[in-house]
C-alpha positions in Angstrom: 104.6 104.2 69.0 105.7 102.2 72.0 103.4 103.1 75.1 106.4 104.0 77.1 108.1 106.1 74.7 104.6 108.0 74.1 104.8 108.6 77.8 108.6 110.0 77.7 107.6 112.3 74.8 104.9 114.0 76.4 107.3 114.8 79.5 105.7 112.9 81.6 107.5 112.6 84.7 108.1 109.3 86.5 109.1 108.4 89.7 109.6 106.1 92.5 107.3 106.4 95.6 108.5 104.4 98.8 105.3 102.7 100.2 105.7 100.9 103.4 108.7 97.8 102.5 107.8 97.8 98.7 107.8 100.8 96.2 104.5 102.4 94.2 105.8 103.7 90.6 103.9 106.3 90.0 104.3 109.7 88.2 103.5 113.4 88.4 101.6 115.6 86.3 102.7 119.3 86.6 100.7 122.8 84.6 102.9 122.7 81.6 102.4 119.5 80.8 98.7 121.3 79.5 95.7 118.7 78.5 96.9 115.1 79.2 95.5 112.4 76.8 92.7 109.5 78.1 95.5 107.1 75.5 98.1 108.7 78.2 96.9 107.7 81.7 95.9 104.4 79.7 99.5 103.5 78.8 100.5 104.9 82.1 98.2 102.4 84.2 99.1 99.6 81.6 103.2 100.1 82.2 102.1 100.1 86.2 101.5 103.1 87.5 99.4 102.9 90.4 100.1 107.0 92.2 99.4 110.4 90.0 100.6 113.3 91.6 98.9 116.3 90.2 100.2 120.3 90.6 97.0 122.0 91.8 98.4 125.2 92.1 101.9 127.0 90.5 104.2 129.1 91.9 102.0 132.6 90.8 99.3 131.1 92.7 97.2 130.4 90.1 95.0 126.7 90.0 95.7 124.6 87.3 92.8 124.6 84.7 93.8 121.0 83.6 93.5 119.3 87.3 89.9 118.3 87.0 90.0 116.5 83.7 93.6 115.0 84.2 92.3 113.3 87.4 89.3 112.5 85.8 91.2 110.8 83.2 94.0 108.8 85.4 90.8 107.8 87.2 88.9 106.5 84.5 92.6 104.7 83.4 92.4 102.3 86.8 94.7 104.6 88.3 93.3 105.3 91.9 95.6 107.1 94.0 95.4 110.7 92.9 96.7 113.0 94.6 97.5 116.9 94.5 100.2 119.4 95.3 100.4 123.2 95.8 103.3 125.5 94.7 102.8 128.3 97.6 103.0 132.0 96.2 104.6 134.0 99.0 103.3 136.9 97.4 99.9 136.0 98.9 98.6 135.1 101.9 99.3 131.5 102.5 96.0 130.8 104.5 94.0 132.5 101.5 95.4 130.6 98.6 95.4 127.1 100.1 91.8 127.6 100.8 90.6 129.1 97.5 92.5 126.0 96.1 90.7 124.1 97.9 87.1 125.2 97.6 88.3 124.9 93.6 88.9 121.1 93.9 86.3 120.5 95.8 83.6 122.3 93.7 85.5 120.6 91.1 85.0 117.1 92.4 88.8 116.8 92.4 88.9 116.3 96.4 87.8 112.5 97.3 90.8 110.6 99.7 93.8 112.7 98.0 96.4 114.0 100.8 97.7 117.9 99.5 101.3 118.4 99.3 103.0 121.5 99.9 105.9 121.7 97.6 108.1 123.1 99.6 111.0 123.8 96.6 113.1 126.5 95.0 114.3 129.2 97.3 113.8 131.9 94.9 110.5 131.8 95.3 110.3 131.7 99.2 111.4 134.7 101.7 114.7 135.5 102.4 114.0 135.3 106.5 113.7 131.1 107.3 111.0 132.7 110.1 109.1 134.1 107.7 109.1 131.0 105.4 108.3 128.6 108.5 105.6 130.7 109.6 104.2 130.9 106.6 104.4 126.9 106.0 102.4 126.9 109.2 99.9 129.5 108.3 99.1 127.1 105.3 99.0 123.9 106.9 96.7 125.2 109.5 94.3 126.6 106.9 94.7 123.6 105.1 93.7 121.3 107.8 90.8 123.4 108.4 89.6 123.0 104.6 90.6 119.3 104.2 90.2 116.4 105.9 89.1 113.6 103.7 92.0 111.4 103.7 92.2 111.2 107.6 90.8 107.7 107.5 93.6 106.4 105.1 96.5 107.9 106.6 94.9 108.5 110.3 96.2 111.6 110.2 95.7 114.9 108.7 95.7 115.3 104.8 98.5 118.3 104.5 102.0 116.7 103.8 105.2 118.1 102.8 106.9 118.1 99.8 110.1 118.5 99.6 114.3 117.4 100.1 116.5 117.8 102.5 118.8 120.6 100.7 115.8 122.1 99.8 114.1 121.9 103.4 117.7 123.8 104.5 117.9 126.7 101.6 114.4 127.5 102.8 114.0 126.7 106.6 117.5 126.2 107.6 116.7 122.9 108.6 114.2 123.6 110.9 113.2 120.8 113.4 110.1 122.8 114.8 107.5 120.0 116.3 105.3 121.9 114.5 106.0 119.8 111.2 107.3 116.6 113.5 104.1 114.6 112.7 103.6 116.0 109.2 103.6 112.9 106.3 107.0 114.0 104.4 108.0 113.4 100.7 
């Protein structure tokens, strides 16, 4: 089977990452994609994917038992920019989750330069209050930059980004402009 359709059938998502003037294709990795194949990263890095983007945690606030291995295995591909996002259960306190998921990656060996994304998506799963949701976003990101720090020499910056649109950023903050997040790296 072509390398690309292989890809496309194992719901592999791909995407388009803006970098500086020119663009990084890279692709994301989420849970249900389960255990992803060494042949897998391999035809990804040889169609010229050069960024993974790998859920660490979903929605229930559970880590993703496949993380370790899958980034082991786009490494071992010749892929080399890794890196991880969180889906934020607002069930649980954000400041405990995001550093339990840390501590997981980095006993894991998972943590090396990668920046953490919050993925900040999907208002059914965030509060009905914007106040609530923002401080809660904060709580995380403080935590977070407490816990991780490693790619501050890449980006010059801290290591906590933010995932998300513009409509979602609206359902879920109501477009908040707080210079809290001014200064945050933004996807």
């Amino acid at each position: 089977m072509h390398c690309g359709l292989l890809c496309l059938a194992l719901c592999v998502c791909l995407c388009v990452i803006g970098v500086s003037a020119r663009a990084t294709h890279g692709f994301e990795i989420s849970y249900y994609q389960g255990h992803v194949t060494q042949d897998t990263f391999d035809c990804l890095n040889d169609e010229g994917m050069k960024f993974g983007l790998f859920q660490a945690q979903r929605f229930n606030g559970k880590y993703n038992p496949y993380l370790k291995d899958d980034i082991a295995r786009s490494k071992a591909s010749g892929i080399k920019t890794n890196d991880v996002y969180i889906m934020p259960d607002t069930t649980q306190d954000p400041r405990d989750q995001i550093a339990a998921t840390i501590e997981t990656m980095k006993s894991e060996g998972v943590l090396d330069d990668n920046m953490i994304w919050i993925d900040v998506e999907n208002s059914d799963y965030w509060f009905p209050s914007y106040d609530d949701n923002i401080q809660f976003m904060k709580d995380m990101v403080e935590e977070g930059r407490k816990q991780w720090s490693g790619c501050s020499w890449l980006f010059g910056q801290d290591c906590i980004g933010m995932l998300t649109s513009a409509a979602e950023w609206d359902a879920i903050t109501n477009s908040t402009e707080d210079a809290f997040f001014a200064d945050m790296e933004l996807w």
